[in-house]
C-alpha positions as CSV (number, residue, x, y, z in Angstrom):
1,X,7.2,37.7,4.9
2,X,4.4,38.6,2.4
3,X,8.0,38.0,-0.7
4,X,8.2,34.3,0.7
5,X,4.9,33.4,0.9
6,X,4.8,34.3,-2.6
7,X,8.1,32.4,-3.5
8,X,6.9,29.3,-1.5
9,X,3.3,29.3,-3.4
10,X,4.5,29.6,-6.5
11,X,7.5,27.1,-6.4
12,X,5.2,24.4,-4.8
13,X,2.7,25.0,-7.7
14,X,5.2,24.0,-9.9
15,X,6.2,20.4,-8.0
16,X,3.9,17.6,-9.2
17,X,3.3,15.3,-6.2
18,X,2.2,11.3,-6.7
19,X,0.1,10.0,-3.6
20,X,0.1,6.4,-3.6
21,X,-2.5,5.2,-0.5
22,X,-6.0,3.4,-0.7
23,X,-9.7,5.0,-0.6
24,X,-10.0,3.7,2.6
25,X,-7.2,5.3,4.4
26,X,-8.4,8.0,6.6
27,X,-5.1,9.2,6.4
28,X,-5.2,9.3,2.5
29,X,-8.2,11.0,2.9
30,X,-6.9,13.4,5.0
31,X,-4.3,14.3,2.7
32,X,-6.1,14.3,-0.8
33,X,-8.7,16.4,1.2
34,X,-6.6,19.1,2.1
35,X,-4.0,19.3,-1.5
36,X,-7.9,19.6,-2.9
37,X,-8.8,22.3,-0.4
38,X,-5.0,24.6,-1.1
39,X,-4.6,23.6,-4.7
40,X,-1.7,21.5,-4.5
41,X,-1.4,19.8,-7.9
42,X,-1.4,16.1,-7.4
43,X,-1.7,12.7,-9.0
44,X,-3.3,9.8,-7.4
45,X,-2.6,6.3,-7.0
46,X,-4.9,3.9,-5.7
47,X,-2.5,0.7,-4.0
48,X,-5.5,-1.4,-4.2
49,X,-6.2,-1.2,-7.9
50,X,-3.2,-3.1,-9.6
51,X,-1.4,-5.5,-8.2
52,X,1.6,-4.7,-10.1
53,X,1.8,-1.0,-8.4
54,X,1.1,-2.5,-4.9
55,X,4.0,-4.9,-5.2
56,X,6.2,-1.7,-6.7
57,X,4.6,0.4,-3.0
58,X,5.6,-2.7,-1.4
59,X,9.4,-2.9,-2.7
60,X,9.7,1.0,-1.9
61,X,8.7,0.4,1.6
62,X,10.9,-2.4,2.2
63,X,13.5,-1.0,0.7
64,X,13.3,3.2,1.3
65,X,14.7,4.7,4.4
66,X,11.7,7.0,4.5
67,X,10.3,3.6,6.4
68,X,12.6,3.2,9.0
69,X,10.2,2.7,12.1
70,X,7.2,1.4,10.2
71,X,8.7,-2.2,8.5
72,X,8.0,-4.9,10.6
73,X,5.2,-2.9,12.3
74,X,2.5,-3.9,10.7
75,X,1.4,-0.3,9.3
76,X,1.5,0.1,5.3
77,X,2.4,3.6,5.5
78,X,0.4,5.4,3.8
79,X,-0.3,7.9,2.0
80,X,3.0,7.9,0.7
81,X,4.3,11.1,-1.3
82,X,6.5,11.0,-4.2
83,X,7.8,14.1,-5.8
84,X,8.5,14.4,-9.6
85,X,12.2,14.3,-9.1
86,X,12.0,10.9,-7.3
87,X,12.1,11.4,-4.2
88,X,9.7,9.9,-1.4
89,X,8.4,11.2,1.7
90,X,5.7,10.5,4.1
91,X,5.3,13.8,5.5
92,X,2.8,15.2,2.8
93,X,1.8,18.2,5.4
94,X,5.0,19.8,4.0
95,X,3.7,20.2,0.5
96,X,0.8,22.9,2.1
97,X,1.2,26.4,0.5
98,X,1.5,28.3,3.8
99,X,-1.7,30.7,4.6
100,X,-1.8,33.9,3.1
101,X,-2.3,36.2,6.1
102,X,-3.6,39.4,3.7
């Protein structure tokens, strides 16, 4: 309905959303791409830059459940999505405002 379209829009423009991935990633990409394209407010973190923040993306997937599958499979899993509140996802299609069909 036209009500929570409107409630979903505005509630995700209020979520700030950290990508961590690389440049490279077509994946990344993908995802920076389309935030850009339906305005999703976002902060971007590029793994290769500092080695500090790769060992912290490292730790997290080692360590978070959201990578259950991936360790030991030789993937980095990326782009990984955390939201303001902490929490971490790798499912960043979620965070798309839904199309307005008006």
């Amino acid at each position: 309905c036209k009500k929570c379209r409107t409630f979903h829009k505005n509630f995700m423009e209020d979520i700030m959303l950290t990508i961590y991935g690389t440049k490279q990633c077509r994946f990344c990409v993908e995802c920076k791409s389309a935030f850009d394209e339906q305005g999703v407010d976002y902060t971007f973190v590029e793994l290769l830059d500092d080695l500090q923040i790769l060992k912290k993306f490292i730790n997290v997937r080692d360590t978070n459940p959201v990578y259950d599958g991936i360790q030991g499979s030789g993937k980095l899993g990326i782009p990984l999505i955390k939201t303001e509140e902490g929490i971490y996802t790798r499912d960043w299609k979620q965070f798309l405002p839904e199309n307005d069909k008006n």
